[in-house]
C-alpha positions in Angstrom: 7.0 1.2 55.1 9.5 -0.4 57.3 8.7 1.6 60.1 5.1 0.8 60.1 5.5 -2.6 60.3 7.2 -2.3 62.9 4.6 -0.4 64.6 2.1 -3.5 63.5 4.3 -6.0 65.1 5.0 -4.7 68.1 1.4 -3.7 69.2 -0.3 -7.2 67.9 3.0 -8.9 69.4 2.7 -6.3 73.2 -1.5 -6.7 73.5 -2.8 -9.3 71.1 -4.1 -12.5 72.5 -2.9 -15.9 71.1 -5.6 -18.0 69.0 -4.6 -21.7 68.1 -5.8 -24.9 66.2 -4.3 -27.9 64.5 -2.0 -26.3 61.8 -2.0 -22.3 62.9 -1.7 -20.0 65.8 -3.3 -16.7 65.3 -1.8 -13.7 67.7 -4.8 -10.9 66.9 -5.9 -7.6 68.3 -9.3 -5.5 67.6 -8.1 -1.9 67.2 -10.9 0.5 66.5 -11.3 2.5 63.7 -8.6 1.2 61.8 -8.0 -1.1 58.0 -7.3 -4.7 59.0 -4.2 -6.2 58.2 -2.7 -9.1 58.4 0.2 -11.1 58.1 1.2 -14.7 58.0 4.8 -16.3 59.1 6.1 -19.5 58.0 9.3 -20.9 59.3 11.7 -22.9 56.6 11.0 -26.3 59.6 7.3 -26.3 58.6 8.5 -26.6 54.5 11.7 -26.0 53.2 10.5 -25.0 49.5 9.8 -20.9 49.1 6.8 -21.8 46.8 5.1 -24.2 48.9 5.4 -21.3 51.8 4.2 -18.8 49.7 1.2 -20.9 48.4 0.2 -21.1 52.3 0.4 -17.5 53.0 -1.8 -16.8 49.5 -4.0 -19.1 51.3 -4.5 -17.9 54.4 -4.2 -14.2 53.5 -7.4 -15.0 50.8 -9.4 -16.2 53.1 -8.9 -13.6 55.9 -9.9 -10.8 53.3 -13.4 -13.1 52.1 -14.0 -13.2 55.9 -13.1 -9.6 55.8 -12.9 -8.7 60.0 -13.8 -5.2 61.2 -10.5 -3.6 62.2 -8.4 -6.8 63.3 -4.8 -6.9 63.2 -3.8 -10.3 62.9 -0.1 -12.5 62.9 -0.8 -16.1 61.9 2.1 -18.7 62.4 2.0 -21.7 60.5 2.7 -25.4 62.3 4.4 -28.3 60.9 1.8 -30.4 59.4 -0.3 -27.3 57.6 1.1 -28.1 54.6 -0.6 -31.7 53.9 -3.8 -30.3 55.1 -6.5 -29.3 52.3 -7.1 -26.0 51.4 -10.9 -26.4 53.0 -9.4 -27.4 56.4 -7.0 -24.8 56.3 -9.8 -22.4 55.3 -12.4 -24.1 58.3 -9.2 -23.4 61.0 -8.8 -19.7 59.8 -12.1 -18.8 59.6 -12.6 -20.5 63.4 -9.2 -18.3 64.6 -11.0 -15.1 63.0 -14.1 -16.1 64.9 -12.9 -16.2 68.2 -11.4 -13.0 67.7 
């Protein structure tokens, strides 16, 4: 498992172009023929509190499977300030990031 998320992060990091809005940067590639994944970072400086990170990446990571993208590999990084947005703005800048994929 280890090793292929390391494989993930190393090709989205290498060739993925960088997406960003208010409260998250998106660095995604389009790989064809292949499940999409995705996977959301949040540093302890946006929120120190585990359940208040883990609440955004639920968030985020439920929206990005209703959208559901074609065979997008995607790293979202959460900004300072996401966490006293609503969950419909959060939801409006994700699905805008996915978009622009």
């Amino acid at each position: 498992m280890r090793e292929h998320t390391d494989i993930f992060f190393q090709t989205v990091m290498k060739s993925g172009g960088l997406f960003s809005s208010k409260h998250i940067s998106c660095k995604a590639i389009k790989k064809k023929n292949v499940k999409s994944q995705v996977r959301v970072v949040i540093s302890k400086k946006v929120t120190k509190l585990a359940v208040e990170r883990n609440r955004l990446k639920r968030q985020i990571r439920s929206v990005f499977e209703e959208v559901s993208p074609c065979s997008v590999w995607a790293v979202f990084y959460v900004k300072k300030g996401a966490r006293e947005t609503s969950f419909k703005e959060l939801r409006n800048e994700v699905i805008c990031l996915i978009n622009d994929i």
